[in-house]
Kinemage of the C-alpha trace (Angstrom):
@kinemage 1
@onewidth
@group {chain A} dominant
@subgroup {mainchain}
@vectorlist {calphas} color= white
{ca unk a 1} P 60.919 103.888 12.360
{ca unk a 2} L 58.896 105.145 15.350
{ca unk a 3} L 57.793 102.581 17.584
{ca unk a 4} L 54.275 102.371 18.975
{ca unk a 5} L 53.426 100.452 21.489
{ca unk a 6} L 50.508 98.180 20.073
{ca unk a 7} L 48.372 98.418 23.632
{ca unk a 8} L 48.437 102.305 23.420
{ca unk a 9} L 46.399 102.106 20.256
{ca unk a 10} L 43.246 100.865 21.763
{ca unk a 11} L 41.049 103.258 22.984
{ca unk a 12} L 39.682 103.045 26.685
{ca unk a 13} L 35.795 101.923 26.082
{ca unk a 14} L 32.991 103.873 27.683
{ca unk a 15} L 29.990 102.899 28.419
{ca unk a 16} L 26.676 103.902 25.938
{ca unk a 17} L 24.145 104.247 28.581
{ca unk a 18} L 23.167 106.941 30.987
{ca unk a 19} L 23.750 107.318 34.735
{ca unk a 20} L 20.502 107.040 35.703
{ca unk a 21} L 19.741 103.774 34.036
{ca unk a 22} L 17.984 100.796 35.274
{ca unk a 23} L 18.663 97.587 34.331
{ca unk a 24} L 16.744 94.610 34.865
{ca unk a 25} L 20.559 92.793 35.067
{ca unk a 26} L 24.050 93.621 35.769
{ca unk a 27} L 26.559 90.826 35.081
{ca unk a 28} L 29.531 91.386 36.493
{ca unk a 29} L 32.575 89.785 34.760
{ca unk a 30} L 33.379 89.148 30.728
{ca unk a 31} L 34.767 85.543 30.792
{ca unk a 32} L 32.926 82.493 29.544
{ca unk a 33} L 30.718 82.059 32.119
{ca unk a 34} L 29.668 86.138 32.146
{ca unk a 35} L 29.534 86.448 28.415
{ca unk a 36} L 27.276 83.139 27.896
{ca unk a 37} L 24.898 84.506 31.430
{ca unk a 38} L 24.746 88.310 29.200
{ca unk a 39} L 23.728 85.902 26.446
{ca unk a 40} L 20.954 83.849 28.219
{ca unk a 41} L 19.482 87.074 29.978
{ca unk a 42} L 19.589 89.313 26.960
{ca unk a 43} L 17.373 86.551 24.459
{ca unk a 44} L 14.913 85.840 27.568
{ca unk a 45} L 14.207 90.247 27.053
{ca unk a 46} L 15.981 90.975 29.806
{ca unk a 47} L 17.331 94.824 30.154
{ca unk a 48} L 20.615 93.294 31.001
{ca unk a 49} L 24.239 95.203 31.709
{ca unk a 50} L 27.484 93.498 30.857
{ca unk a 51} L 30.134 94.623 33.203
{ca unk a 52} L 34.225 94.204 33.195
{ca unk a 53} L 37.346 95.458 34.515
{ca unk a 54} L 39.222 94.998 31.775
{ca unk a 55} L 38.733 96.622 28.378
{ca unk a 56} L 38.030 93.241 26.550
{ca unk a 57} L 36.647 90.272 27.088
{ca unk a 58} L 38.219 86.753 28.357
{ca unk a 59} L 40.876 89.201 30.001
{ca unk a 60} L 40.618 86.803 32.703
{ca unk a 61} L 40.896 82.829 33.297
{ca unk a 62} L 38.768 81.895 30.306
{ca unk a 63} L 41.922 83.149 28.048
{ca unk a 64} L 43.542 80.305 28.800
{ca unk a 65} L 42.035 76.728 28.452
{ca unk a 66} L 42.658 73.258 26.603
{ca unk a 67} L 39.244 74.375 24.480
{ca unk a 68} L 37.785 70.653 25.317
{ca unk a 69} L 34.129 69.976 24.680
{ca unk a 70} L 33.777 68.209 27.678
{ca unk a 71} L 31.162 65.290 27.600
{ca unk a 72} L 30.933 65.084 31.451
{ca unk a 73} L 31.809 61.444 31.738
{ca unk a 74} L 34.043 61.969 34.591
{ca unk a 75} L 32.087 64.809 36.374
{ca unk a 76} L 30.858 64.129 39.889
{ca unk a 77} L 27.756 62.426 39.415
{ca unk a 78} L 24.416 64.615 41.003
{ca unk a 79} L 26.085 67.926 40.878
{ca unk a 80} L 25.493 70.952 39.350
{ca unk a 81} L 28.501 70.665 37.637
{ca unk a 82} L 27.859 67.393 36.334
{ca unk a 83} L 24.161 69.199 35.169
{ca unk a 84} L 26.031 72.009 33.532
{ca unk a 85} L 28.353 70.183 31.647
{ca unk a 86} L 25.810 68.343 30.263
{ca unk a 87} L 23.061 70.723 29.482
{ca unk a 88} L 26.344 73.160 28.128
{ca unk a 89} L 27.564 70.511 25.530
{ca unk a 90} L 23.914 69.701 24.281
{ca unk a 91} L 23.514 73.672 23.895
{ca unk a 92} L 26.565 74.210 22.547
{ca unk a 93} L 25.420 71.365 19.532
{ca unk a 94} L 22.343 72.890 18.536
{ca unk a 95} L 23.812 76.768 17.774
{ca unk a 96} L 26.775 76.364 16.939
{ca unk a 97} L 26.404 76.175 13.052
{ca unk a 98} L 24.308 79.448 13.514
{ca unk a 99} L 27.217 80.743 14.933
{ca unk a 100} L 29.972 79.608 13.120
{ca unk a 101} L 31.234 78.266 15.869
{ca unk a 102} L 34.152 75.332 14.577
{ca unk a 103} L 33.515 71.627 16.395
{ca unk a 104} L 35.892 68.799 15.524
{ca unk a 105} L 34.779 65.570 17.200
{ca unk a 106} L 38.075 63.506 17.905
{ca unk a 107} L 36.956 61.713 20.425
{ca unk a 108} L 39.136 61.266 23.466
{ca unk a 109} L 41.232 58.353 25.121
{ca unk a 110} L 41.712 58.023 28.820
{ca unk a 111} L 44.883 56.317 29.012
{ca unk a 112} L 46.706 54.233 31.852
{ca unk a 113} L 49.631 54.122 31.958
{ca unk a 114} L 50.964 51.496 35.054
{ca unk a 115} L 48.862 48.942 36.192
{ca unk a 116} L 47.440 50.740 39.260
{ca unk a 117} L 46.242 53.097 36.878
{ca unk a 118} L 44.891 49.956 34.771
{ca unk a 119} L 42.689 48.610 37.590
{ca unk a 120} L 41.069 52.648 38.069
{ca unk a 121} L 39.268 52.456 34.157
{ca unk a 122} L 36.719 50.075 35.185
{ca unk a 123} L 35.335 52.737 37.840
{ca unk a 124} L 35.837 55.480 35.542
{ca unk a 125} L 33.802 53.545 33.319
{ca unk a 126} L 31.181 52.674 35.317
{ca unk a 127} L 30.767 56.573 36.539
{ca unk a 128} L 30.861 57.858 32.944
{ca unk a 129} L 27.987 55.193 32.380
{ca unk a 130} L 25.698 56.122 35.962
{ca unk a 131} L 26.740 59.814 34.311
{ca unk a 132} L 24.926 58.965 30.988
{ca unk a 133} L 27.453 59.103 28.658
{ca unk a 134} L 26.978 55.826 26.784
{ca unk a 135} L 29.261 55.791 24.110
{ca unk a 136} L 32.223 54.323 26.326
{ca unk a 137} L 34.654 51.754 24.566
{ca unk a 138} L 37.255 49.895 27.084
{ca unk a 139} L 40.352 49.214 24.932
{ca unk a 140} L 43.241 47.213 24.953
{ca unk a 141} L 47.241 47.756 24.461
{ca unk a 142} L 46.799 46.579 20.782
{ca unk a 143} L 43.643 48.955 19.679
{ca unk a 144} L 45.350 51.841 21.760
{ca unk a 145} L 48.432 51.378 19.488
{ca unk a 146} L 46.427 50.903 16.511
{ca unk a 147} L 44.242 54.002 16.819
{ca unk a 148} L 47.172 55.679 17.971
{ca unk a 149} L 50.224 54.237 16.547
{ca unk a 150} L 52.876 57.203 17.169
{ca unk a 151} L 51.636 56.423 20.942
{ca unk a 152} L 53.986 54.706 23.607
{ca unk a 153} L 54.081 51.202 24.106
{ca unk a 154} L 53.792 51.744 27.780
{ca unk a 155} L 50.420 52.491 27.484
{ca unk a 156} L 48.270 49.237 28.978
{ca unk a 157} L 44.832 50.269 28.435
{ca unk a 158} L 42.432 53.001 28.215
{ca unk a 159} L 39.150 54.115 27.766
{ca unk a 160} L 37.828 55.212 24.326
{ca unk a 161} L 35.250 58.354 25.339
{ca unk a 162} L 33.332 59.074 21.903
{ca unk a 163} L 31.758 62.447 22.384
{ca unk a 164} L 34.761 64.482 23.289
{ca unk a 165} L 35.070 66.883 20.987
{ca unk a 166} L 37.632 70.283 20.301
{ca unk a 167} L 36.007 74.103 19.994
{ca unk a 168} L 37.369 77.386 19.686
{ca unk a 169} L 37.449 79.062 23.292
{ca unk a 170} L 37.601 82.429 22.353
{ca unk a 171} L 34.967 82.738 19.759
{ca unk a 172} L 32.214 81.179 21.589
{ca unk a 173} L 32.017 84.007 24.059
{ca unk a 174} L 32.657 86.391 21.677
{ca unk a 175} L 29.368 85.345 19.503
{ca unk a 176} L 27.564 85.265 23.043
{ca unk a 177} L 28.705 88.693 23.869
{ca unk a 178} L 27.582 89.704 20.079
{ca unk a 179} L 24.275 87.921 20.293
{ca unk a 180} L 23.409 89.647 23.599
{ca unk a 181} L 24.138 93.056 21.883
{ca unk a 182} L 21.870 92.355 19.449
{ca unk a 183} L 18.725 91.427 21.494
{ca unk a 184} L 19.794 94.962 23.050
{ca unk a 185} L 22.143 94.113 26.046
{ca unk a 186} L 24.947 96.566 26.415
{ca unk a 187} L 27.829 96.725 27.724
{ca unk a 188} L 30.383 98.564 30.562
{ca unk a 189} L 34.116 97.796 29.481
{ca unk a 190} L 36.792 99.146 31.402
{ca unk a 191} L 34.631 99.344 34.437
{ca unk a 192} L 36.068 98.051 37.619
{ca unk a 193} L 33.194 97.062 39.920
{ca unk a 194} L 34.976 98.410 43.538
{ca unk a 195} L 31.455 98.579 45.545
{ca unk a 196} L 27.808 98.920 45.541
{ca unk a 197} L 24.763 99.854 47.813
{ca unk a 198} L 20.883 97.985 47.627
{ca unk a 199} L 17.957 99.879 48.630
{ca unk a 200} L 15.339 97.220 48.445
{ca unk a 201} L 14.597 97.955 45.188
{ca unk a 202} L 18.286 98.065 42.674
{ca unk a 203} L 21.673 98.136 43.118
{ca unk a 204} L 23.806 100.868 42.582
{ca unk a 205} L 27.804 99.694 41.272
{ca unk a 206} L 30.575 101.968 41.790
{ca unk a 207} L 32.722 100.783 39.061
{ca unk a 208} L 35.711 102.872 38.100
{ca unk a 209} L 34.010 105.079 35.342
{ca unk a 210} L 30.363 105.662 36.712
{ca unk a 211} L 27.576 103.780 38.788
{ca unk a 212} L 25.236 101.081 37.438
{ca unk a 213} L 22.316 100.667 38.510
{ca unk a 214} L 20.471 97.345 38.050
{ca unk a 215} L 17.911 95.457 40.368
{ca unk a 216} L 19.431 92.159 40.196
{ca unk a 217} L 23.253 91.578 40.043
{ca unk a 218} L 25.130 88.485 38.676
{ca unk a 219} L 28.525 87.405 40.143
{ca unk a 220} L 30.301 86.008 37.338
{ca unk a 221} L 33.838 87.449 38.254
{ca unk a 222} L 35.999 84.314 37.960
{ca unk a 223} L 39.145 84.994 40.211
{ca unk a 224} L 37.548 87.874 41.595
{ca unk a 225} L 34.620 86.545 42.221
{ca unk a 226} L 34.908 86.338 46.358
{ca unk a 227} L 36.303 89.725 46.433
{ca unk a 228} L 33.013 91.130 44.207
{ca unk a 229} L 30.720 88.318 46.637
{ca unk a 230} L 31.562 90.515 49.741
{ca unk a 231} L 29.831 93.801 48.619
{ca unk a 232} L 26.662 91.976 49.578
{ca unk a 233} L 27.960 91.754 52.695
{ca unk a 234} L 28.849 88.153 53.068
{ca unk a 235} L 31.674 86.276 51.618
{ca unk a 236} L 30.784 82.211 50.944
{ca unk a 237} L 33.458 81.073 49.461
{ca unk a 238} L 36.904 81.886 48.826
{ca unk a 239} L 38.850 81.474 45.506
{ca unk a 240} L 42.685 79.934 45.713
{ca unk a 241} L 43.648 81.097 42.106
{ca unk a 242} L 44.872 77.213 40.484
{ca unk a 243} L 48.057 77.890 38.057
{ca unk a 244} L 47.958 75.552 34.804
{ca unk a 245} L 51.232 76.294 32.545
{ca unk a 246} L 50.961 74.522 28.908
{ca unk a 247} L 53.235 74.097 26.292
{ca unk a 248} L 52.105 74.456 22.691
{ca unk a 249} L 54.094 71.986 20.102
{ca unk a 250} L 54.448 73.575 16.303
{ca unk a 251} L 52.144 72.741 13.557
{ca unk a 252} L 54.153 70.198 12.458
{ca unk a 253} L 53.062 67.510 15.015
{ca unk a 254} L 49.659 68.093 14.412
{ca unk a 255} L 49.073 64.461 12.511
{ca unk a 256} L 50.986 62.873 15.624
{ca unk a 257} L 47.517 62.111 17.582
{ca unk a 258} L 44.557 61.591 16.494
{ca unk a 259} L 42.885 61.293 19.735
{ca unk a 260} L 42.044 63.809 22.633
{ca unk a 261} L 45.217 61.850 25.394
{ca unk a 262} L 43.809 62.301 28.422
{ca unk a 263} L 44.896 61.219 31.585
{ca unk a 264} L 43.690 58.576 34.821
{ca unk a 265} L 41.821 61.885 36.847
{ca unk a 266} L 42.997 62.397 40.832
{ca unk a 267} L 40.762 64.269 43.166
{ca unk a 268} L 42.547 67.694 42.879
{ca unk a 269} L 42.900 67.953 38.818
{ca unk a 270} L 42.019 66.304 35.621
{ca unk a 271} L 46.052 66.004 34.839
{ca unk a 272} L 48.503 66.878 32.066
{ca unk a 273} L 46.714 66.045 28.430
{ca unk a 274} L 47.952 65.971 25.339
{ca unk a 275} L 45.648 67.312 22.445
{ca unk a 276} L 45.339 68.716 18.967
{ca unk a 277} L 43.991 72.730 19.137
{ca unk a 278} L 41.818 74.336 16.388
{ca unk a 279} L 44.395 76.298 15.319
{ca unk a 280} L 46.752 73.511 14.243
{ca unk a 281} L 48.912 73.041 17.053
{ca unk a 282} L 49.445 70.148 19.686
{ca unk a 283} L 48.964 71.479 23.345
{ca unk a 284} L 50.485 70.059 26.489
{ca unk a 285} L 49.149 70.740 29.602
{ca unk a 286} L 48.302 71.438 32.340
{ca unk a 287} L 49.803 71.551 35.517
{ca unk a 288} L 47.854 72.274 38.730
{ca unk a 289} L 49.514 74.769 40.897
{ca unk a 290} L 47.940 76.495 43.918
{ca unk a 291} L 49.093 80.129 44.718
{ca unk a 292} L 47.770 83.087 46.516
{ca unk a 293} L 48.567 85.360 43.280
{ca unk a 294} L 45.560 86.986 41.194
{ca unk a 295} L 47.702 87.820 38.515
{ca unk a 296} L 50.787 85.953 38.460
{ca unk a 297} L 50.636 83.576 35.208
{ca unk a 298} L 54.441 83.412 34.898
{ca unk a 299} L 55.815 80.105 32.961
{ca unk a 300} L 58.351 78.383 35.049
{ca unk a 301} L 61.271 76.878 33.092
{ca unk a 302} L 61.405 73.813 35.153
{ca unk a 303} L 57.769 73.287 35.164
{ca unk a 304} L 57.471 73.435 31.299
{ca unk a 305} L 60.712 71.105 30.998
{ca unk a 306} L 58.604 68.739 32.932
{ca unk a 307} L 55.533 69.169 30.913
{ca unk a 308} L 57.434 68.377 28.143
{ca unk a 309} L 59.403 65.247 29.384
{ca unk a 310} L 56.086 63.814 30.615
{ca unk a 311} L 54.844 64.539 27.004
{ca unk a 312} L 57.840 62.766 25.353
{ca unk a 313} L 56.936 60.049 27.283
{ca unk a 314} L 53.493 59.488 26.420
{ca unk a 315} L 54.271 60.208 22.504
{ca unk a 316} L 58.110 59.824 21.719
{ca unk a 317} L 58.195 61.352 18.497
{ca unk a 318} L 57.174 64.731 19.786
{ca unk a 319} L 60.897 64.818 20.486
{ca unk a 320} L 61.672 66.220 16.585
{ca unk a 321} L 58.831 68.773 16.727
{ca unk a 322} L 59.980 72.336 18.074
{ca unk a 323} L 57.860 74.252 20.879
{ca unk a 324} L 55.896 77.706 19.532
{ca unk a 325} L 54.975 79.056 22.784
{ca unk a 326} L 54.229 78.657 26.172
{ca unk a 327} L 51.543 79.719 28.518
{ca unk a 328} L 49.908 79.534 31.800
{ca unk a 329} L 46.100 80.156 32.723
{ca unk a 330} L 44.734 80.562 36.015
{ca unk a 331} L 41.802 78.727 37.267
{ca unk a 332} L 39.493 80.037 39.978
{ca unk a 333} L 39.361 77.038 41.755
{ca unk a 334} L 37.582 77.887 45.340
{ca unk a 335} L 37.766 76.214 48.421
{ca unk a 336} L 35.865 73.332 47.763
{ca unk a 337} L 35.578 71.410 44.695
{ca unk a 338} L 32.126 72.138 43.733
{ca unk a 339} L 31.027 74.797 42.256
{ca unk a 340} L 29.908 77.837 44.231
{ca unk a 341} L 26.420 79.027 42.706
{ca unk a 342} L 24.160 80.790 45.191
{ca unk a 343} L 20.971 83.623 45.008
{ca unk a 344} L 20.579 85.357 48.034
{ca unk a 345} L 16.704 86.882 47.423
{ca unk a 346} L 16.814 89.492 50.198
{ca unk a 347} L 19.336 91.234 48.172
{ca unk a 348} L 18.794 90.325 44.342
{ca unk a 349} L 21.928 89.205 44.633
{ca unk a 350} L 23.290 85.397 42.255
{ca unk a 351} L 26.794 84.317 42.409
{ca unk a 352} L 28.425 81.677 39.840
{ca unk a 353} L 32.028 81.049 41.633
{ca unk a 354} L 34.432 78.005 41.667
{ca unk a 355} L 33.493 77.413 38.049
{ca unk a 356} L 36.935 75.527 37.285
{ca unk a 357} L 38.220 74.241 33.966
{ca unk a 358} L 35.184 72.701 32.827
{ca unk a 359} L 33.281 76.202 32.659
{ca unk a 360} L 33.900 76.452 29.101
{ca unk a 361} L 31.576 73.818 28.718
{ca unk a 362} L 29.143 74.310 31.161
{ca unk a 363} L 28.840 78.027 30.387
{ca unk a 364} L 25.680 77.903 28.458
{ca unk a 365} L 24.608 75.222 30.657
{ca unk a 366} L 24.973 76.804 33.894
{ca unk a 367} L 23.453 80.212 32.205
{ca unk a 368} L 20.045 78.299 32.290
{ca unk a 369} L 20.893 77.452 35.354
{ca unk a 370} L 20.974 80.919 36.855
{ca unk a 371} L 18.118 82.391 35.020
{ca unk a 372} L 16.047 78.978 36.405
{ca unk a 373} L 17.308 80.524 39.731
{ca unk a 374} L 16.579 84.107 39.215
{ca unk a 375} L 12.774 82.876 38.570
{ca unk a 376} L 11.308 86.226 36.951
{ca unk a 377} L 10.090 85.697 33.478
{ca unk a 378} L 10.262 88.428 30.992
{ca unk a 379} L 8.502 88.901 27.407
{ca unk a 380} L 11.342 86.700 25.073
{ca unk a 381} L 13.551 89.526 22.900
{ca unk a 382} L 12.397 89.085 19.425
{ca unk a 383} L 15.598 88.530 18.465
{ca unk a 384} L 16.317 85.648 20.322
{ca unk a 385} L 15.737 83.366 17.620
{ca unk a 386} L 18.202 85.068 14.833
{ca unk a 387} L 21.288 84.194 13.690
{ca unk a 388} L 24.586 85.762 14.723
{ca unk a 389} L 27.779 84.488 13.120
{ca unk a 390} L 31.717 85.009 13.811
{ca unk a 391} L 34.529 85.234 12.005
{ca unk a 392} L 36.155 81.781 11.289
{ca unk a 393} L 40.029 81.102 12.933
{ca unk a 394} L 39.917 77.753 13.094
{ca unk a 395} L 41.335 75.168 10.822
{ca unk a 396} L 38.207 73.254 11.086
{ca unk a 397} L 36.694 75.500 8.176
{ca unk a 398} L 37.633 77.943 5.320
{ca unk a 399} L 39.999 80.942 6.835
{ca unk a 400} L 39.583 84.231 5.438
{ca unk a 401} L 42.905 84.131 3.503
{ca unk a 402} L 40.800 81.334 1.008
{ca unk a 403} L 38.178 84.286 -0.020
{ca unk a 404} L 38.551 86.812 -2.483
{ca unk a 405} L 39.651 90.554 -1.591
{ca unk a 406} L 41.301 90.199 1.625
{ca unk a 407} L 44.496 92.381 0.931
{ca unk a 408} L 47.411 90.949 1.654
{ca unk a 409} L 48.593 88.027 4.369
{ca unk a 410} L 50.628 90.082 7.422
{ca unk a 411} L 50.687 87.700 10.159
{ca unk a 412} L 52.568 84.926 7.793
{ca unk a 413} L 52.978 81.847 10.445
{ca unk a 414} L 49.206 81.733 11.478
{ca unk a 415} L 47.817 83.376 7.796
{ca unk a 416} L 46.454 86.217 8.897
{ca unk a 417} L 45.116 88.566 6.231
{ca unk a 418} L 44.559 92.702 6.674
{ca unk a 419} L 41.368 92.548 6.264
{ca unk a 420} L 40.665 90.413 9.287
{ca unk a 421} L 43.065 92.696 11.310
{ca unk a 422} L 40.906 95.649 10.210
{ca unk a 423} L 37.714 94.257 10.573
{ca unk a 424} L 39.007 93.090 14.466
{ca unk a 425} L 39.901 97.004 14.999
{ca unk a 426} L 36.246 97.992 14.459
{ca unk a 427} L 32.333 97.657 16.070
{ca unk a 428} L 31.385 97.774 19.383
{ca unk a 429} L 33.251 94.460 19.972
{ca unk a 430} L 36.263 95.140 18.056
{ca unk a 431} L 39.569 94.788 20.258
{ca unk a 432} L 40.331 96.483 23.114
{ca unk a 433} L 43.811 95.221 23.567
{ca unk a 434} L 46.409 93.439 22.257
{ca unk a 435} L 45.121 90.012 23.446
{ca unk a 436} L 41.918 90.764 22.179
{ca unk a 437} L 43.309 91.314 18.802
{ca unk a 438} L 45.108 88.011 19.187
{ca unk a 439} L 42.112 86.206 19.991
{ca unk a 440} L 40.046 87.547 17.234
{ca unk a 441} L 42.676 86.728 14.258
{ca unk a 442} L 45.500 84.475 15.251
{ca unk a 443} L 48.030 87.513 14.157
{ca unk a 444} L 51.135 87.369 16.498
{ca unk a 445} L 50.843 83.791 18.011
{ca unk a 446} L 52.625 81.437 15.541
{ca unk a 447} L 56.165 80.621 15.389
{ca unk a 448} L 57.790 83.944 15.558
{ca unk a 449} L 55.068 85.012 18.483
{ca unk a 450} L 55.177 88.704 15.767
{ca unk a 451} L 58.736 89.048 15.418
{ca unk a 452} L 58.046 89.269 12.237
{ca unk a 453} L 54.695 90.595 11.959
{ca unk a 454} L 54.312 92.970 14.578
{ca unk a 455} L 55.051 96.165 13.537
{ca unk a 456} L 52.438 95.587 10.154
{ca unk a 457} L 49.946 94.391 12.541
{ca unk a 458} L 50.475 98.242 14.681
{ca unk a 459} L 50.351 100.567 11.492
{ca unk a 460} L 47.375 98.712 10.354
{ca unk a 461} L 46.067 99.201 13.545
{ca unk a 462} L 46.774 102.686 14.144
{ca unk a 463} L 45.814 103.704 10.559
{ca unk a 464} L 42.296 101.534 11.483
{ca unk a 465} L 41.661 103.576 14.872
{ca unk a 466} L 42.611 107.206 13.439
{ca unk a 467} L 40.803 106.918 10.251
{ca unk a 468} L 37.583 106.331 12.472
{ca unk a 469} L 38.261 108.607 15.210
């Protein structure tokens, strides 16, 4: 059999706009934060411009996440971030049934583990309160055991945070993305932003492809984001790229928690949680690693032995379950803790940097935000107001292998069916790379990680893109 490499299959994207364009908005970078800004800009009738390096979106940091709905209990209290988070989860509750976006409230339990951890809750409690998060529970050793009996016994207390919730990462910004289409946003794939020139009036990008011209740009490039910040000719901030390696437990261990397990917080990082996914799987993770690297999201086999050991401890009988995969993310953690949001009005110029690990919650929150900031109204896209839905890959709702005429099942560990492989192949959002496919069906990332499936999932593929060439 000839082998095809899957990645060679997807066609470099173009952009479907001319040269000489204006747009009211460029937004430069497609991860959460971008794709929800696009969103926000696009249903408030702006002429907006999505712009990315990569030929998909969440190519980035946002690929790789724990996919908490973060309340913001344990935010720092009157900051932006704190805002965000907020006004992002509130958002996020009132469209995500008219996107068919998949929310699982589980609630979450900060747990202690000695006793100087013990004698930290009461603080954390009384900032999630002064936060406004008011459904707070302090617990004991016995309820912890007895809302979580496959927990350790070392556990000596913890707080019980209500509103903490699990999402799907990747389809959110892929329904923002689609939403902004419709209201008429487009978009510039595969166009790496390497400099640009303001003449009072717009700004022209040099991207890799072609220029874009658009009189107000948007600085949403997550780990690039200080490079991008310096073609206005200052540099604010600078990003130190924050490692996070997780280890993903099989299905079987699902039932094990019922809880979000997350842990006392230090200054620098939230801290290793353990917590059920909405694809069926428990995650572990992560770690906090500084490193000069962009791109460097190797797994370290000590690292993840550690993970795991620390996870064992916590909840024993995660001992018999076997690991599926492992992965690390990259944060674009900056040089301060907050984050870095900034217009400069001389040269129609925003930045959103240092959005950590809670920007996929305060995405849509901090899109408000920005447009707040920009502070030029436009006449509200008609469209803004109609409903745009997503394909369903949770296991919060009905998969597509539970409806009538979808082929056959080819990814058989995660239940993928060909018609959800074909359907991710096509449209002006279809994949544009082998992660993208991943992220829009599940195919490839269960136990075998497409031993087993791969080679269906590429002639499918390949028959998809030459059949509409």
């Amino acid at each position: 059999m000839e082998y095809i490499n899957l990645n060679n299959l997807f066609p470099l994207r173009s952009s479907n706009f001319a040269k000489d364009e204006v747009f009211d908005v460029a937004v430069i970078g497609a991860g959460v934060v971008g794709t929800a800004i696009f969103k926000e800009f696009c249903e408030q009738g702006a002429k907006t411009v999505l712009v990315e390096k990569a030929n998909d979106i969440l190519d980035g940091a946002s690929k790789g996440n724990s996919a908490i709905l973060h309340t913001g209990f344990d935010a720092p209290p009157d900051t932006l971030e704190h805002e965000c988070i907020q006004r992002g989860y509130e958002e996020y509750m009132k469209i995500k049934d008219d996107y068919n976006l998949p929310f699982l409230n589980t609630k979450a339990l900060v747990v202690a583990w000695n006793d100087e951890q013990l004698g930290k809750l009461n603080a954390i409690l009384k900032k999630g309160l002064g936060n406004g998060v008011k459904e707070l529970d302090l617990l004991t050793h016995e309820q912890i055991i007895k809302r979580e009996p496959n927990l350790s016994l070392d556990a000596k207390g913890a707080i019980l945070v209500h509103g903490e919730s699990l999402i799907d990462p990747w389809s959110a910004p892929l329904a923002y993305v689609k939403k902004g289409i419709n209201c008429g946003g487009k978009t510039a794939f595969s166009h790496e932003v390497q400099d640009g020139s303001f003449n009072g009036k717009y700004w022209e990008l040099k991207t890799s492809q072609k220029s874009i011209n658009a009189k107000v740009v948007i600085n949403a490039a997550g780990l690039y984001g200080d490079i991008v910040d310096k073609i206005k000719g200052t540099q604010d901030f600078k990003i130190i790229p924050r490692k996070g390696q997780f280890v993903i437990f099989d299905e079987t261990a699902y039932n094990l928690i019922n809880s979000i397990i997350l842990p006392v917080p230090t200054k620098r990082t939230k801290g290793v949680v353990i917590t059920k996914t909405a694809f069926g799987n428990i995650l572990v993770g992560p770690t906090a690693e500084d490193q000069e690297s962009r791109t460097d999201s190797q797994t370290v086999k000590e690292t993840l032995e550690d993970l795991k050991n620390k996870a064992f401890h916590m909840l024993p009988s995660l001992k018999n379950h076997k690991v599926t995969a492992t992965f690390a993310g990259l944060r674009p953690a900056s040089d301060e803790t907050f984050y870095r949001v900034s217009i400069n009005n001389d040269k129609n110029w925003i930045t959103a940097g240092g959005i950590r690990s809670t920007g996929l919650t305060s995405s849509l929150g901090l899109a408000k935000h920005i447009f707040e900031l920009h502070d030029t109204r436009y006449e509200k896209n008609p469209k803004a107001d109609e409903k745009v839905t997503v394909p369903n890959i949770s296991e919060f709702a009905p998969r597509d292998n539970q409806k009538e005429g979808y082929g056959k099942i080819v990814c058989h560990c995660e239940c993928v069916t060909e018609r959800e492989i074909k359907n991710a192949c096509h449209g002006e959002l279809g994949a544009g790379n082998v992660g993208g496919l991943k992220r829009r069906t599940r195919a490839m990332m269960g136990r075998c990680q497409g031993f087993n499936c791969e080679a269906a999932v590429t002639q499918i593929c390949k028959n998809e893109v030459e059949n509409h060439e």
